[in-house]
C-alpha positions in Angstrom: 126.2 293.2 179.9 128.5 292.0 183.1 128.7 294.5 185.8 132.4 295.2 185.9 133.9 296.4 182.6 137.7 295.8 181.8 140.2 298.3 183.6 142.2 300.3 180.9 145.7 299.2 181.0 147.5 301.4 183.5 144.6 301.9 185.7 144.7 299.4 188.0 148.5 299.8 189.0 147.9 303.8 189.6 145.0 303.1 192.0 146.7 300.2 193.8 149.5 302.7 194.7 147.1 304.7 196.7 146.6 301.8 198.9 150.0 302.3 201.4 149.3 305.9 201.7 145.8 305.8 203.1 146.8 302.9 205.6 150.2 304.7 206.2 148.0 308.0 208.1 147.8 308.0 211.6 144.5 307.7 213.4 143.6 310.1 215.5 140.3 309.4 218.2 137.4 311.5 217.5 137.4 312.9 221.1 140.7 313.4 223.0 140.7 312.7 227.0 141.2 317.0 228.3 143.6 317.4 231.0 143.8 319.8 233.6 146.7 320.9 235.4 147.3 323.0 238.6 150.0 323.5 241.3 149.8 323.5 244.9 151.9 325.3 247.7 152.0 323.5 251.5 154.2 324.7 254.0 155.8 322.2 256.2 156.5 324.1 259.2 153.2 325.1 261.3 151.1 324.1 258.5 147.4 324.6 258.5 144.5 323.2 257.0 141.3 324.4 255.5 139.5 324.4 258.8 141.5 323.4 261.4 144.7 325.0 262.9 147.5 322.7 263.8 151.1 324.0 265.1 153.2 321.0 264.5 155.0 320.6 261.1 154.3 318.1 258.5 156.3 315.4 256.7 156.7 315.2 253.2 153.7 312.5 252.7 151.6 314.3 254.7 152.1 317.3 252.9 151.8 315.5 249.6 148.5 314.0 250.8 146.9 317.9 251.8 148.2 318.9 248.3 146.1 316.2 246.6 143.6 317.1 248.7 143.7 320.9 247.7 143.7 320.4 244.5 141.3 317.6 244.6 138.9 320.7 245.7 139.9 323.2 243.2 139.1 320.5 240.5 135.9 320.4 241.6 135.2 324.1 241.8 137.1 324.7 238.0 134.6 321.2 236.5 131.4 321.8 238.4 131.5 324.7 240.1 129.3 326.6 242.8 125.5 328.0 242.7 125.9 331.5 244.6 123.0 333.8 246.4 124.6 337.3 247.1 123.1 340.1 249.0 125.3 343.5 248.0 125.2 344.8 251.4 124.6 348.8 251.7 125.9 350.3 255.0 123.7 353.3 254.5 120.1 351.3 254.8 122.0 349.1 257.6 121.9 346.1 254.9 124.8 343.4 255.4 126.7 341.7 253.1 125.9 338.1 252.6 127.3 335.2 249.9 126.0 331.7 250.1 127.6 329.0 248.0 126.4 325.7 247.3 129.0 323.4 245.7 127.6 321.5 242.5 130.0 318.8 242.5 133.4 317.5 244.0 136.2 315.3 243.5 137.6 312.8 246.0 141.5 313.0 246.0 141.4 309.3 245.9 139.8 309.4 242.5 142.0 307.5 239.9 142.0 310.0 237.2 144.3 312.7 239.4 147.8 312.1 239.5 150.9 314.0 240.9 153.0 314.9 237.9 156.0 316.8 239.7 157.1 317.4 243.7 159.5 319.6 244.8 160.8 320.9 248.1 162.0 324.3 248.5 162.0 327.0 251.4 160.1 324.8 253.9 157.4 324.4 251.2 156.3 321.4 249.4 155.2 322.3 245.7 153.1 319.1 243.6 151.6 319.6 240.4 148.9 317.5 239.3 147.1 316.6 236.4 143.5 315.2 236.2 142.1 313.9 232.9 138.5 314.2 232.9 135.4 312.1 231.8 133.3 312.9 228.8 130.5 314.2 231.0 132.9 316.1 232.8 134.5 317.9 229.5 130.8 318.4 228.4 130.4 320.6 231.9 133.5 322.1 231.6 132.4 323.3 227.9 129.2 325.0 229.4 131.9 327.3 231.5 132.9 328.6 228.0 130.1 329.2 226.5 126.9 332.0 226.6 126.3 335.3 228.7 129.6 333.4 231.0 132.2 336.3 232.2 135.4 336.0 233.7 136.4 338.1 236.5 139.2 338.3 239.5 139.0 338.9 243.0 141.1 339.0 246.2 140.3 337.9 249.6 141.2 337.2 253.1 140.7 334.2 255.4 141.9 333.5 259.4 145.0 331.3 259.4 142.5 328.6 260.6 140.5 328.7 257.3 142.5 329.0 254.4 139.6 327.8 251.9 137.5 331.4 253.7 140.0 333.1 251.4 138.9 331.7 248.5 135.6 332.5 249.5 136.1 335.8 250.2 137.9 336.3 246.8 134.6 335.1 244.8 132.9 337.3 246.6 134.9 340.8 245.8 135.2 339.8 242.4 130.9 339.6 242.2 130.6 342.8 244.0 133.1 344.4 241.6 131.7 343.0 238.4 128.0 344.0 239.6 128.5 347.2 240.8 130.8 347.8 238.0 128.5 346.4 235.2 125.1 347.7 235.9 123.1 350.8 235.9 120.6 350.1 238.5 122.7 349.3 242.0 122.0 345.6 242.3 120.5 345.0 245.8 121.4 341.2 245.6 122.2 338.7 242.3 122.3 334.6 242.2 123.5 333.0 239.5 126.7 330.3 238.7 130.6 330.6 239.8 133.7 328.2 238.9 137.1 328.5 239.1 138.8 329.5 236.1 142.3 328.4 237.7 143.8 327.4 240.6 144.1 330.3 243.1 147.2 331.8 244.5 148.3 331.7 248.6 150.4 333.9 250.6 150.6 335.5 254.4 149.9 338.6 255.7 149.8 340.1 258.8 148.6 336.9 260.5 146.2 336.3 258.1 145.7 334.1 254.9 145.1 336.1 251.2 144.4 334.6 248.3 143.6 336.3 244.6 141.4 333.8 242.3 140.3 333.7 238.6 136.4 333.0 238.3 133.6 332.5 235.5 130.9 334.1 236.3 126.8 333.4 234.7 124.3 335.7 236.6 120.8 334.2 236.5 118.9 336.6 238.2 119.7 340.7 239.9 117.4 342.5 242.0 118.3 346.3 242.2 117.3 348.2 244.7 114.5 350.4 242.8 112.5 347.2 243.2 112.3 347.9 246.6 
């Protein structure tokens, strides 16, 4: 008996005609490049950096250049991340507050995949947003920021007009003393664990001094309370 029998009249036509239909749908890729986004604020007039105060004023590529740069940073911090050791602090037992962070990873502002998107100049300030489409193995650590025992929390903090970035800092740090002491029953006497940047943080001046209020994700490792001791 052959193998193929005769098509019933009719039958070959109708399946024919699906032909153009399943060639006509678009292909999608099985895993779409993710692209962050983030703004940055530089002032041009008696700018200052992260670390170092100057008094003179910027031009626009220089400001566009310490905007990369910023964000370049906060990339980092939102894809990789810090490790974080914090002691509480308790005034009454003459114990002082301490937070040590270890970045996990960084991005160089040079690196190909960030881009400004948009610059504008307004009020002495230059304002670039930026995109920066990430590798797979960066989307794969970007996933583990969503995922687990991982909170999210906020915090506001203060930095010297000579270190902006100590703001950041010293936002991550209220917003772990506020979740910890908030969250747990024994008082924690110090907690380490993993911190990232949910977005990019927000800037302004006040009274001399840099502030800054920042979104984190938060995944506690380890807390000591102070009945252990």
């Amino acid at each position: 008996m052959p193998f193929f029998r005769r098509a019933k009249p009719g039958f070959y036509p109708r399946f024919c005609s699906l032909f153009p239909v399943f060639f006509a749908l678009p292909f999608f890729p099985l895993h779409a490049q993710e692209v962050l986004r983030g703004e940055v604020q530089i002032p041009l007039e008696q700018a200052r950096g992260f670390t170092v105060e100057e008094t003179r004023s910027l031009n626009i590529d220089e400001a566009r250049a310490r905007a990369l740069e910023e964000a370049a940073r906060y990339y980092g911090a939102m894809i990789y991340g810090w490790s974080f050791h914090y002691e509480i602090g308790e005034r009454a037992r003459n114990i002082e507050e301490h937070l040590e962070l270890v970045p996990l990873g960084a991005i160089a502002a040079e690196d190909p995949r960030l881009e400004s998107t948009n610059l504008q100049v307004k009020d002495f300030k230059l304002y670039l947003w930026s995109d920066y489409r990430l590798s797979g193995d960066q989307q794969y650590r970007l996933s583990k920021w969503k995922t687990g025992t991982i909170r999210s929390v906020q915090g506001y903090g203060h930095g010297s007009l000579e270190n902006k970035y100590a703001a950041l800092e010293d936002a991550a740090r209220a917003a772990l003393r506020s979740m910890l002491r908030g969250g747990e029953r024994n008082r924690p006497k110090e907690a380490s664990g993993y911190i990232s940047l949910r977005t990019f943080p927000r800037y302004w001046l006040d009274q001399g001094q840099w502030m800054a209020a920042g979104r984190f994700l938060v995944e506690i490792q380890e807390i000591i309370p102070f009945a252990a001791y």
